[in-house]
C-alpha positions in Angstrom: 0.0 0.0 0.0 1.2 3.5 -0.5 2.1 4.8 2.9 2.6 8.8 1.2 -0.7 8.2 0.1 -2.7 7.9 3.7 0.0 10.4 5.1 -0.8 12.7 2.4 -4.5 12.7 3.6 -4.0 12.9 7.1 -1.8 16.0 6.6 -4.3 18.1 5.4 -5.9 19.4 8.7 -2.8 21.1 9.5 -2.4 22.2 6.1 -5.6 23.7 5.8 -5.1 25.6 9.2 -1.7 26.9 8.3 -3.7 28.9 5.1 -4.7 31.3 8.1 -1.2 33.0 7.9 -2.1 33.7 4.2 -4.5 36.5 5.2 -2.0 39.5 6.2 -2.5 43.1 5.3 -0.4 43.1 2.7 -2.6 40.1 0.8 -5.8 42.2 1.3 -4.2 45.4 0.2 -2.6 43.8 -2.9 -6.1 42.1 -4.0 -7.9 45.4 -2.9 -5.4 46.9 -5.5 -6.9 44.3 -8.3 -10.7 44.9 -7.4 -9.9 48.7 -7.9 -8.1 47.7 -11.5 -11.2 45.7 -12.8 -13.5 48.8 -11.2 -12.3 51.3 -12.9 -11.7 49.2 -15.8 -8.4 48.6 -16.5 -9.3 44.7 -16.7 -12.1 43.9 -18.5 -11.8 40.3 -18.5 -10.9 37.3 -15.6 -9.7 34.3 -16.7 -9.5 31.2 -14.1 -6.8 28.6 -15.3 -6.0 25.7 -14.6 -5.5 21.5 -15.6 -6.5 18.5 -14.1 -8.1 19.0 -9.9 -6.8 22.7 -10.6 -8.7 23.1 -12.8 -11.6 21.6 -11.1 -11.2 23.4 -7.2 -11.7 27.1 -9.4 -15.2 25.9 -10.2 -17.4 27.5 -7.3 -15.1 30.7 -7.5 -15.9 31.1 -11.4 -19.8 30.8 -10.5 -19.5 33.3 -7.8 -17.2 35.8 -9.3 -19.3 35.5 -12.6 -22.1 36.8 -10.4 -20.2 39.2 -8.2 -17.5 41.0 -10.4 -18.8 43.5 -12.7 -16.8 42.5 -15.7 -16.9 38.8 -17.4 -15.4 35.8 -15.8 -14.1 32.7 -18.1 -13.5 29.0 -16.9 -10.4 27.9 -19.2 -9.3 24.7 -19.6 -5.2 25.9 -19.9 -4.4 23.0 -23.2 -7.8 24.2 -24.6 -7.0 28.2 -23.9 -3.1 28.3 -25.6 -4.3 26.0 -28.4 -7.8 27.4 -29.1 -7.9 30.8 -27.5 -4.6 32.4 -27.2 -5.1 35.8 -28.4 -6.9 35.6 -25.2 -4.0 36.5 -23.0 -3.9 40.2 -23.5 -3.9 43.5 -22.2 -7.0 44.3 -20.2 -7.1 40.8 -18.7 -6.8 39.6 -15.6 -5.5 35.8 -15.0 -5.8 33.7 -12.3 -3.7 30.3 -12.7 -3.8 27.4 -10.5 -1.5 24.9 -10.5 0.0 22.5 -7.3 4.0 22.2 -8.8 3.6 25.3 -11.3 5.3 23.0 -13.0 2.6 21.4 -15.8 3.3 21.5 -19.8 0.4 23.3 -20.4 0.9 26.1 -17.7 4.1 26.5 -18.7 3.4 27.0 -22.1 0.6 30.1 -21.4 3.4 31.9 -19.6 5.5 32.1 -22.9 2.0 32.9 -24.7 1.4 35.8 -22.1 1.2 39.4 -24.1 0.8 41.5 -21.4 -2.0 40.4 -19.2 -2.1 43.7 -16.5 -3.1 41.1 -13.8 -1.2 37.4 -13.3 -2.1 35.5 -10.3 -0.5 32.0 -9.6 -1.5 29.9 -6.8 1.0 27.0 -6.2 1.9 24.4 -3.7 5.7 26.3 -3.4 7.1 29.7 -3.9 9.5 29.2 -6.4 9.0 27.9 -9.5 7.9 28.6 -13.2 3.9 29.5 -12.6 5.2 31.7 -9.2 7.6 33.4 -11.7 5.6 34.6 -14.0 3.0 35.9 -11.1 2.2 39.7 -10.3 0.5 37.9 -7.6 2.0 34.2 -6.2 0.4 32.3 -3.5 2.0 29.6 -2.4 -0.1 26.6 0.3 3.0 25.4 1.2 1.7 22.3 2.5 4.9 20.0 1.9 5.5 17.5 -0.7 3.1 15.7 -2.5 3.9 12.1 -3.7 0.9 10.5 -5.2 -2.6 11.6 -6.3 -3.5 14.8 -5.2 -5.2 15.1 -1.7 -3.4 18.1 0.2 -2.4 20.2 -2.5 -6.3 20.2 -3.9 -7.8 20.7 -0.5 -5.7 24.0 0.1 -5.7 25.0 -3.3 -9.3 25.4 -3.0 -9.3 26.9 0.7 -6.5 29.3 -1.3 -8.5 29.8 -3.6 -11.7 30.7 -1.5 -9.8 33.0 0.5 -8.8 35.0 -2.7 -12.3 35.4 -3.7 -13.7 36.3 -0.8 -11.1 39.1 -0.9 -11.6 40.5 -4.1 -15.5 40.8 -3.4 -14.7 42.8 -0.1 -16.1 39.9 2.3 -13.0 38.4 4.1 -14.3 39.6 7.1 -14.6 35.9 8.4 -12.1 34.2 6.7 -9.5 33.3 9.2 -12.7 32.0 11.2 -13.8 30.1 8.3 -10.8 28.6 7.5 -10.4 27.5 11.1 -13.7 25.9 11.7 -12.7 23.9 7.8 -9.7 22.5 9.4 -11.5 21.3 12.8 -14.2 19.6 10.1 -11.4 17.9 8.1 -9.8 16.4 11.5 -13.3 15.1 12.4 -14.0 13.8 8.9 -10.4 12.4 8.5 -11.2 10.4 12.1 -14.9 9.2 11.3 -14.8 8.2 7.9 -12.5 5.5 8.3 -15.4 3.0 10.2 -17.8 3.7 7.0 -15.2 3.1 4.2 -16.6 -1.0 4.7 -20.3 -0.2 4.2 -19.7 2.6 1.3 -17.4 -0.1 -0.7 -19.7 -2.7 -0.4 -22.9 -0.4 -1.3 -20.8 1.0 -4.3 -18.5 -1.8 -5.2 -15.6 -1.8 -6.9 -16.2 -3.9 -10.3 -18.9 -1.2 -11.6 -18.4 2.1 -13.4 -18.9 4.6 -10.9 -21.3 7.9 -11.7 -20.5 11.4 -9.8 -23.1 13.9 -9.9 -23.2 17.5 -8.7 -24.5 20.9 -8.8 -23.2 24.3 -8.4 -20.2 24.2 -6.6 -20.3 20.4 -6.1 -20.2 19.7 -9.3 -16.5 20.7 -8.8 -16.3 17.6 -6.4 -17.9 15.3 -8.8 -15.3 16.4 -11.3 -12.4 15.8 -8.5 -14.1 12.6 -7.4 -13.8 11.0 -10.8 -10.3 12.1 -11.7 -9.4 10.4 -8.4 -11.4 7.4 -8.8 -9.7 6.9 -12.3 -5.9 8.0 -10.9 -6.2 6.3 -7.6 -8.3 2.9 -8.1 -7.8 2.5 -11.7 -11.8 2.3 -11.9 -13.9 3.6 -14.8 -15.8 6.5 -13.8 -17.7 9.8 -15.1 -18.9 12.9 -13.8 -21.9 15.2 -14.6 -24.0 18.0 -13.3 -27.6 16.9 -12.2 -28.6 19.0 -15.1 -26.6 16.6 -18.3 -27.2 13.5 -15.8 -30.9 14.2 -17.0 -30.1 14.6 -20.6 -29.0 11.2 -21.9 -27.1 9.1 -18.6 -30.1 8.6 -16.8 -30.9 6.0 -19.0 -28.1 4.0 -18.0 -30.1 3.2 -14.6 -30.9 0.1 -13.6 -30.0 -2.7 -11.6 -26.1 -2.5 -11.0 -25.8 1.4 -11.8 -23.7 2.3 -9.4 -23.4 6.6 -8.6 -22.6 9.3 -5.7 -24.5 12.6 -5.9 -23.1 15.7 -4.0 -26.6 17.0 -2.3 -25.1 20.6 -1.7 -26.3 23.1 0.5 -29.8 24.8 0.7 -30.6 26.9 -2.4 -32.4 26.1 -5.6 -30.9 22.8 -6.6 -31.8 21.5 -3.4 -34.9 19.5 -4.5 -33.5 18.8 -7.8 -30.7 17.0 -6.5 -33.2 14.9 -4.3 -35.7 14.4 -7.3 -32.1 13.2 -8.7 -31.3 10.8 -5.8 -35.2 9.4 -5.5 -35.4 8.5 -9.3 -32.1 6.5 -9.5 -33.3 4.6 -6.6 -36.8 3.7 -8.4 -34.9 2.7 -11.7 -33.0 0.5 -9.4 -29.5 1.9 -9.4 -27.6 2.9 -5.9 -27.0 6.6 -4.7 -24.8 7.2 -2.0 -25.4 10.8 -0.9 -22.7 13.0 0.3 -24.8 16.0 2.2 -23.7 18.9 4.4 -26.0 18.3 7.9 -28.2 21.4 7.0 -29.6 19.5 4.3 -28.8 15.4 4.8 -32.2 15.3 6.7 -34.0 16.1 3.3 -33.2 13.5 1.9 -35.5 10.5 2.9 -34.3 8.3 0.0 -33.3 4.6 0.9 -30.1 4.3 0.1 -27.5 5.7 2.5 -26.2 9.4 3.6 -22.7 10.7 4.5 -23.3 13.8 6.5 -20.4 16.5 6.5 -19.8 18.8 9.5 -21.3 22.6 8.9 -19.0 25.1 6.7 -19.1 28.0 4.2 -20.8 26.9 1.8 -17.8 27.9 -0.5 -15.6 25.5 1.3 -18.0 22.6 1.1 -16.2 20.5 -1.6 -13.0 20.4 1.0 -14.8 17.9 2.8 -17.2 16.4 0.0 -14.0 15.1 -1.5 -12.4 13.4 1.4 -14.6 10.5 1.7 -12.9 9.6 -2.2 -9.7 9.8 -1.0 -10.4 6.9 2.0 -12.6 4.9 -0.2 -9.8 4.9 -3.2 -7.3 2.5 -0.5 -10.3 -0.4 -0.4 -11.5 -0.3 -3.6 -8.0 -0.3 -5.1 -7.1 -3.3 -3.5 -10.3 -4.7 -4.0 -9.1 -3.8 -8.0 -5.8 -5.5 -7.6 -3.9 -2.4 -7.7 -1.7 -0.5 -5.3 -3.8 2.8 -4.0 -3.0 6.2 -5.7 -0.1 4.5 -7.4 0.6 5.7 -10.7 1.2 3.4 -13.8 0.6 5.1 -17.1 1.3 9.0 -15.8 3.1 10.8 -13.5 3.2 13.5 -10.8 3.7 16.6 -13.4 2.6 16.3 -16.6 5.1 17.2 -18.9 3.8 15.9 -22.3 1.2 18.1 -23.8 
């Protein structure tokens, strides 16, 4: 078994709580500096970066800042933006680039592409390297090294992300509270879960293709849950918002369909995402549902419910993501395969 692996995942409640010290004067100044740019209008245009769970952790900040910052906000895949759309990093736009080593082909690449963007932002697992460089602003988790599938450097990415949101909307009033109650709810998690990883295999198996489902923000952890599932397990897997589920893969359901839907908080995908979990179980298929505790009690469905400790809402897919990275050590060896260990890939990708 890969020992990095599990020690990966139990590191991150202390890396999540050291994102605190992120949140200095000179942080809230500097992004206070950017809000002003894209007020007055020197930026016309945000762009959030980013490949792989990178890519993934932005997706709750793009549907907030799309509704919060008065110019437009893009979601890029980084391969798709320097082959497709690369006249795209200009003057008047702002980007904001996530990557855990900084490192990746494709990141890499929209540095040398850059024409003169006004605003670079870089968040990265260390200070110095090629992403970092190119930064106005870098922001680094720091949350060690990072062996095998990603666990700590996705967590904190997102918290790192979240925190430069919440900044460049005005409302970080919270945020060092936030991030510390997030940290306490990973150290629960990361101590319960272990006791239900038995009951969730044998519910889910490990000899099906697997179906992740989200909305809103969650849908970022169905995205993250599938790449892991697929890295870490070797296991076939998709992922789709409730909203394409409906379009086409529902009528996979039946007996040995085999899904987890990401409930989300209250708001108005609240009762389509239990309409979502009531008709899989009356085509026969088996939902596990991963719920925050403000709304797990909705759900009166028959299959069974992983409640998550109470957070911002924005810093929900920390936790909804942390029961895939316990299940992926059983079901891999259920698979025959060492857990998280990489066979076809590596660490960095460095082919394009």
């Amino acid at each position: 078994m890969s020992q990095s692996y599990l020690d990966e995942i139990a590191e991150q409640p202390a890396a999540i709580r050291k994102l605190g010290q992120l949140i200095t004067p000179g942080l809230i100044a500097e992004v206070q500096a950017i809000r002003t740019a894209i007020d007055r209008g020197d930026v016309r245009h945000v762009i959030l970066t980013g490949m792989g769970g990178s890519l993934f952790s932005t997706y709750g900040t793009w549907l907030r800042l799309s509704q919060s910052l008065p110019v437009p906000v893009s979601l890029w895949d980084t391969s798709e933006l320097i082959q497709q759309a690369p006249a795209l990093l200009r003057s008047g736009t702002a980007i904001v680039a996530i990557s855990q080593s900084g490192e990746s082909v494709e990141l890499c690449r929209m540095t040398e592409l850059d024409t003169g963007a006004n605003i670079r932002v870089a968040i990265t697992n260390t200070r110095d390297n090629t992403l970092a460089r190119w930064a106005s602003l870098a922001l680094a988790t720091e949350v060690g090294p990072e062996q095998t599938v990603s666990t700590k450097t996705y967590t904190a990415g997102l918290a790192a992300l979240y925190i430069l949101e919440r900044l460049l909307t005005g409302d970080g009033h919270t945020l060092a509270e936030e991030i510390a109650v997030l940290a306490d709810a990973v150290d629960t998690l990361l101590t319960t879960l272990p006791a239900k990883l038995d009951d969730m295999l044998a519910f889910l198996g490990h000899d099906m293709p697997l179906t992740f489902i989200g909305r809103g923000g969650s849908y970022a952890s169905a995205m993250m849950a599938a790449l892991v599932t697929a890295e870490a397990a070797k296991a076939p897997t998709q992922a789709l918002s409730g909203g394409q589920f409906r379009h086409g893969p529902l009528e996979l359901v039946r007996e040995g369909f085999r899904s987890m839907l990401f409930l989300g908080g209250p708001g108005a995908t609240l009762d389509l995402n239990l309409k979502t979990a009531s008709d899989i179980a009356r085509f026969d298929g088996r939902c596990l549902v991963v719920a925050p505790e403000s709304t797990a009690t909705a759900y009166d469905g028959s299959g069974p419910v992983l409640s998550l400790p109470a957070v911002a809402e924005g810093l929900l897919p920390v936790l909804e993501i942390l029961p895939i990275q316990l299940l992926m050590v059983p079901m891999a060896l259920a698979r025959g395969f060492e857990p998280a260990k990489f066979l076809n890939g590596s660490k960095i990708t460095v082919i394009e």
